[in-house]
C-alpha positions in Angstrom: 236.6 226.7 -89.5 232.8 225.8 -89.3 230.9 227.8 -86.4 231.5 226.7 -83.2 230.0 227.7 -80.0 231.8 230.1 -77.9 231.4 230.2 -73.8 233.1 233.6 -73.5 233.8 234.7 -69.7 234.7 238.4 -70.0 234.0 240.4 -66.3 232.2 243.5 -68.5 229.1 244.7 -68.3 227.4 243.4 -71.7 224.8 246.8 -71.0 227.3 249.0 -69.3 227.5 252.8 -70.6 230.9 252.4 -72.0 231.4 250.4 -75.2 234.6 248.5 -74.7 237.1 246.4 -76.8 235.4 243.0 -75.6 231.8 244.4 -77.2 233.7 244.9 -80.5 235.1 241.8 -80.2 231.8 239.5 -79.3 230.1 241.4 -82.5 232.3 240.1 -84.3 232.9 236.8 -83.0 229.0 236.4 -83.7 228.9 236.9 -87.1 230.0 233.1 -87.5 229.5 231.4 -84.1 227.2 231.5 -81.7 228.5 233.2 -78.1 227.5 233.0 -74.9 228.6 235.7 -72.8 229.4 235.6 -69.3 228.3 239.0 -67.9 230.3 240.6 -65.3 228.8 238.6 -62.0 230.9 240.7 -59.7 233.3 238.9 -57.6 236.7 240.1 -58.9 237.2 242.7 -56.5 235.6 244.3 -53.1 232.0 245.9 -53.7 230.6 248.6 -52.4 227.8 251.1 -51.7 227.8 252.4 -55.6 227.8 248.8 -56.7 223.9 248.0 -54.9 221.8 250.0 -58.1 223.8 247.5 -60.2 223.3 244.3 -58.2 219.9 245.3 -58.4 219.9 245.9 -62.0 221.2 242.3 -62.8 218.1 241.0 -60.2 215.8 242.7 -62.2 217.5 241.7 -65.7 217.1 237.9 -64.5 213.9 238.0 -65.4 213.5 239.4 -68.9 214.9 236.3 -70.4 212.4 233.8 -72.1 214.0 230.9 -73.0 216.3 230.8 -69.7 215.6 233.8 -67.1 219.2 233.8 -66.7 219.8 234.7 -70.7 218.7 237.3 -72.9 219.7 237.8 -76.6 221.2 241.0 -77.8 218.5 242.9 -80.2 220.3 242.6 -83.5 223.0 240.3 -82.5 221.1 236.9 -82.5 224.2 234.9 -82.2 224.9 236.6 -78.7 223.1 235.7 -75.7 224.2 237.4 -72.2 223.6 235.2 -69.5 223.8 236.7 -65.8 224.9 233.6 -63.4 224.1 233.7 -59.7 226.9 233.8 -57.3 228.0 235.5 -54.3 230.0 238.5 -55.3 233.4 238.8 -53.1 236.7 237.2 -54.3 238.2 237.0 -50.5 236.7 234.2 -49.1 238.1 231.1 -50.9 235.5 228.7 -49.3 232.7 230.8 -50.9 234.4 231.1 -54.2 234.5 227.2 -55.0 231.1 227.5 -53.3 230.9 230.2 -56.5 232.7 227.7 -59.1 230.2 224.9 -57.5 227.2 227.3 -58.5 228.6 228.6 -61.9 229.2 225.2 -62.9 225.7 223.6 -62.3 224.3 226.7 -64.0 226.6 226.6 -67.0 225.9 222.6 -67.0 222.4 223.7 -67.3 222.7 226.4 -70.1 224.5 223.2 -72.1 221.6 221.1 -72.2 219.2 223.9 -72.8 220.7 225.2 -75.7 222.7 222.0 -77.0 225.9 223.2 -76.2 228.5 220.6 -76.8 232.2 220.8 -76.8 232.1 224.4 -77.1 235.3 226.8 -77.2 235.6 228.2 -73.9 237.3 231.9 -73.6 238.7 233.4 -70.2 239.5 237.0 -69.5 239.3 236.4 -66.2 242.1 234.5 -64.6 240.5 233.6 -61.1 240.2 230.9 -59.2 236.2 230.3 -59.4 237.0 230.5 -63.7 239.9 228.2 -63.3 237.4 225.2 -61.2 234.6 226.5 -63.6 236.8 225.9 -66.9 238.6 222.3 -66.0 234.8 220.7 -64.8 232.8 221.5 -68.3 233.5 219.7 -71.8 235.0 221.7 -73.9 237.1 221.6 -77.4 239.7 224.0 -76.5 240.4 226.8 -73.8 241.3 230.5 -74.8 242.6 233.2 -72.6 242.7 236.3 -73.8 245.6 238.3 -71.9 244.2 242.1 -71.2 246.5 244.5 -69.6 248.5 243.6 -66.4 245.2 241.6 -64.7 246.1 241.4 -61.3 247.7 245.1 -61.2 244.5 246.4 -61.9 244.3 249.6 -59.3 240.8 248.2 -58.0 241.5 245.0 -57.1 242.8 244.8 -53.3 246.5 244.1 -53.0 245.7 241.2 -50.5 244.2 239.4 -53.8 247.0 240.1 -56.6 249.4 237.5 -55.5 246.4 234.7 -55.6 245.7 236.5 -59.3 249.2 236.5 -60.7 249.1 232.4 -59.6 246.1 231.6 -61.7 247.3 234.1 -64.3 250.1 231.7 -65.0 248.2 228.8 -65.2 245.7 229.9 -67.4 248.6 230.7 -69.7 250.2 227.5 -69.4 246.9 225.2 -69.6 245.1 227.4 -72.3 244.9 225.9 -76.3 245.9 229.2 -77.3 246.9 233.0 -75.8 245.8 236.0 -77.2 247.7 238.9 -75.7 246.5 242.5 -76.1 250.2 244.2 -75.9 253.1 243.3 -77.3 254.7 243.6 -73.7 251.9 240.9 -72.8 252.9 238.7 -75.5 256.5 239.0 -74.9 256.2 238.2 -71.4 253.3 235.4 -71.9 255.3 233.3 -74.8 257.9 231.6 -72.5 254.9 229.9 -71.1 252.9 229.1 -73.9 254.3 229.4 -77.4 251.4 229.6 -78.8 250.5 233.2 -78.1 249.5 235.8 -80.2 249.5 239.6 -80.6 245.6 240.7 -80.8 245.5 244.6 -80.1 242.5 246.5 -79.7 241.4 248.0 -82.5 238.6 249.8 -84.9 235.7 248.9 -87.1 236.7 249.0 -90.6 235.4 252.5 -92.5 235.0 254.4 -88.9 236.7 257.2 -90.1 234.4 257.2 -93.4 230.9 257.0 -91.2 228.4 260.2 -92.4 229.3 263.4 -90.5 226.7 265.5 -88.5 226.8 268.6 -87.1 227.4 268.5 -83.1 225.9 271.6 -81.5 227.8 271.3 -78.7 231.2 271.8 -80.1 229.8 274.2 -82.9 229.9 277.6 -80.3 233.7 276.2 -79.3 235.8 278.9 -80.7 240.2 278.1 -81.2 241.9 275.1 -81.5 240.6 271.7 -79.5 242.0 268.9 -78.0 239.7 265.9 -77.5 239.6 262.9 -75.0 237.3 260.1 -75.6 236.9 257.8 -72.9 236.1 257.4 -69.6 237.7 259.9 -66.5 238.8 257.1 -64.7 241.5 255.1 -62.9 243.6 254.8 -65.8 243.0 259.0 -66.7 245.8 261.3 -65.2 243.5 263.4 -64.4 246.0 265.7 -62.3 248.2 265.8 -65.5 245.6 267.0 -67.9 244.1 269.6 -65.3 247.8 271.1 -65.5 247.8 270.7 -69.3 244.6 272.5 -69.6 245.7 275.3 -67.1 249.3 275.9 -69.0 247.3 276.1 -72.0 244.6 278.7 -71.7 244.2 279.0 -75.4 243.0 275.9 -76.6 240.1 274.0 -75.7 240.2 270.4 -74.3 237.0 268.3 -74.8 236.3 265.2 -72.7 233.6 262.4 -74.3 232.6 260.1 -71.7 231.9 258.6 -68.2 233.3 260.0 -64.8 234.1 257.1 -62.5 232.9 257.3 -59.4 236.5 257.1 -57.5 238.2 260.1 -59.1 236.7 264.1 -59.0 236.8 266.0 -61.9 236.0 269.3 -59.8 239.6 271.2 -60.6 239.9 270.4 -63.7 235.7 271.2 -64.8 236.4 274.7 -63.2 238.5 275.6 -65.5 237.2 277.9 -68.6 238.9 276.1 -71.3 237.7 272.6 -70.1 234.2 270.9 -71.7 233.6 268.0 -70.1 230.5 266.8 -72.2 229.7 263.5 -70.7 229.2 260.2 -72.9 228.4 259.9 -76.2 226.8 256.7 -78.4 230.0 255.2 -80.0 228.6 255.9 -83.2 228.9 259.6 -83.1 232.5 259.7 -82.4 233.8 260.1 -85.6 231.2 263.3 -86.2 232.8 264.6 -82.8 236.7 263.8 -84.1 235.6 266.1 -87.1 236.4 269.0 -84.4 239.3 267.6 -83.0 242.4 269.0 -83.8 244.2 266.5 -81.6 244.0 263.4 -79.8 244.7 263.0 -76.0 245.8 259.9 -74.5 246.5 260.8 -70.9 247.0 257.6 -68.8 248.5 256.9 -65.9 251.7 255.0 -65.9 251.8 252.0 -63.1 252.7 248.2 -63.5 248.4 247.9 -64.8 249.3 250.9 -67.4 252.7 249.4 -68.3 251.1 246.6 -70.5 248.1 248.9 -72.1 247.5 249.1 -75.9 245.4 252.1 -75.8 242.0 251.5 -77.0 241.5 254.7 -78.9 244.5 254.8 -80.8 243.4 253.6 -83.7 240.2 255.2 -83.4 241.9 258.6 -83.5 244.0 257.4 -86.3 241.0 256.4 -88.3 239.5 259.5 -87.6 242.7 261.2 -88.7 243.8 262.6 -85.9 247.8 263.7 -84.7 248.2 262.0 -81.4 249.5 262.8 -77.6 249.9 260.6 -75.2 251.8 260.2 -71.9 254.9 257.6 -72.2 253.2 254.1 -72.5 255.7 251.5 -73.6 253.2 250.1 -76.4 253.7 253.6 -78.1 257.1 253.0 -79.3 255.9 251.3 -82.2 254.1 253.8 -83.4 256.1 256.8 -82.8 255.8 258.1 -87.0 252.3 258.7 -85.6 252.2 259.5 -81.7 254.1 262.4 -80.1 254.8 260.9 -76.6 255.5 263.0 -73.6 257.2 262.8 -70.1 256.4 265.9 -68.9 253.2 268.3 -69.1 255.7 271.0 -70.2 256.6 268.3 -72.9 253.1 267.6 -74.2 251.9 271.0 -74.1 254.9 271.5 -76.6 254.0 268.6 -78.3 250.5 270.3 -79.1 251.7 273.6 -79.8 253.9 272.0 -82.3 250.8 269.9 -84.1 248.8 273.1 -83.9 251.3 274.9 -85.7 252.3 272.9 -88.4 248.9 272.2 -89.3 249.4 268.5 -88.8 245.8 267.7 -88.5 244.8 268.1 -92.1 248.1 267.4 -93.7 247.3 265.3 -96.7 250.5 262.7 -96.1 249.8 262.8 -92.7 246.5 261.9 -92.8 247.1 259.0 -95.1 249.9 257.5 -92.8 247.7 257.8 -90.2 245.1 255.9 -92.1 248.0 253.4 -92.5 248.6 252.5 -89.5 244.9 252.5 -88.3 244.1 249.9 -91.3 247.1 247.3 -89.9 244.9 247.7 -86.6 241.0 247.2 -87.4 239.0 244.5 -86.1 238.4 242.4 -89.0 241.9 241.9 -89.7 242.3 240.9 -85.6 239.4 238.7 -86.0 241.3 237.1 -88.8 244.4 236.5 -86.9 241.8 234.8 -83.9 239.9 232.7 -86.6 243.0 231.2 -88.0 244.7 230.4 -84.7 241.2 229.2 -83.3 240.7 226.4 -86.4 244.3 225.5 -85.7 244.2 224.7 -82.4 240.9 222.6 -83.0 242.5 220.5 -85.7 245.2 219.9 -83.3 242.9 218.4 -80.9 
């Protein structure tokens, strides 16, 4: 397939802290077409007062562009340019969001002349109704949507908005080219209505687990065995369950890498004396921090949003060879040779002790099964499974 251009509507932050599966994704996208990404322009769900420093940030960004004050290439990623549309950010009103579609479709009609755009792929994570108006009112070769946990289940978007989501959910599935479904519960459940949907899980970079090592101070003057979360402390973090995980376990050390969100407090479970909650780190340093793992932790929540999660760090841990626990997500039971899965605290605690014990982390089989599975799950070989359904669906047009 020759390089196409890709109008790639994803609701992230482009420059947020965390590095998410969508970033890994775009990278990679870019090596052979051009992207331009749709930063998050905030009317998904209710803001408030912590979202003003970011509506301010995106104000401010508008004007470091040169070519377009709306767009701005990524340093070292020439083939991506962000571009931060104006609209008004609530989802409630439905007169203001055609108003929105109205305004994101003039704009995007303008970044096609620009930067001759023409038929370009368009790709929609975002299954709302401005995207929907937006997506059937510009040329385009073929529509993507890329299916991403349970969308309108999300725990921040208001329950007065999920039925009006799960409608446009189903008819981006029916109307898109093709489907690319993050879980095989999304895929299963997707397929009826398109049968051209596809597994696409997230997944890690090729060689993450061989990246050079350094030496972390921080987890240098950590004495006895640790257990490591990377990620963010957020709504999809039990954080209740590993608070009581860390307190039935006063032995071993449980290390947290990454943000705090705003809506949840972290103040039982930083009390604690076996707790190290060491705040985010560059994604490129993880695999020097795994190096003092002795376990992964994949504590999530279980709801009808968790239900349909492939946990992103799964094969990050794997990579890094790490012995996994996690709390019962159905995705897990494919990979049970390689995940201990718990119901109960009690459960994982024994779970760890167990891993500790055997000396799982550095078994030589182990580590190579491990390595196995993480290999079946990098991004290059998802980005092979998008390529080859992408060129199909354009010859079919």
């Amino acid at each position: 397939m020759l390089g196409q251009d890709i109008i790639f509507f994803s609701g992230i932050e482009w420059y947020g802290q965390n590095r998410m599966p969508c970033h890994h994704l775009v990278e990679r996208l870019s090596a052979r077409h051009r992207v331009f990404y749709i930063n998050n322009f905030g009317a998904l769900r209710d803001l408030d007062r912590h979202d003003l420093g970011r509506c301010m940030d995106k104000v401010a960004g508008l004007f470091k562009g040169k070519k377009n004050p709306h767009v701005q290439v990524v340093p070292e990623l020439e083939n991506v340019h962000v571009w931060q549309p104006w609209v008004l950010p609530t989802p409630r009103v439905q007169g203001i969001q055609r108003l929105n579609a109205k305004l994101l479709e003039r704009s995007l009609r303008k970044l096609y002349v620009e930067y001759d755009i023409q038929k370009p792929i368009l790709w929609a994570r975002l299954a709302t109704p401005m995207v929907w108006e937006v997506v059937h009112r510009v040329d385009r070769s073929v529509l993507v949507y890329q299916s991403i946990d349970k969308f309108p289940e999300h725990p921040r978007i208001a329950d007065s908005l999920r039925a009006r989501y799960r409608v446009y959910e189903r008819a981006f599935n029916e109307a898109a080219d093709v489907v690319f479904c993050s879980a095989r519960g999304l895929l299963e459940e997707k397929r009826p209505y398109n049968t051209n949907s596809h597994f696409v899980p997230n997944g890690v970079a090729e060689g993450f687990g061989e990246a050079p090592l350094v030496t972390i101070p921080e987890m240098e003057s950590i004495d006895g065995p640790v257990v490591g979360f990377a990620g963010a402390l957020g709504t999809a973090t039990d954080i209740d369950w590993v608070t009581a995980l860390a307190k039935a376990m006063p032995d071993v050390n449980f290390v947290f890498l990454g943000t705090v969100d705003r809506t949840e407090s972290v103040v039982d479970l930083e009390s604690l004396p076996n707790t190290h909650l060491m705040g985010l780190v560059p994604h490129a340093e993880l695999v020097s921090w795994f190096q003092y793992f002795d376990i992964g932790l994949m504590p999530y929540r279980l709801n009808q949003y968790q239900h349909y999660t492939f946990p992103s760090k799964m094969a990050e841990y794997l990579m890094g060879g790490l012995p996994i626990v996690s709390t019962r997500l159905p995705e897990l039971s494919h990979y049970r040779d390689v995940v201990a899965v718990a119901d109960t605290v009690e459960g994982m605690a024994a779970d760890i002790r167990a891993y500790l014990d055997s000396g799982a982390r550095h078994d030589a089989a182990l580590l190579e099964r491990r390595r196995v599975v993480a290999s079946g799950l990098t991004w290059e070989a998802q980005i092979k499974t998008i390529e080859r359904e992408l060129g199909a669906a354009l010859k079919a047009k």
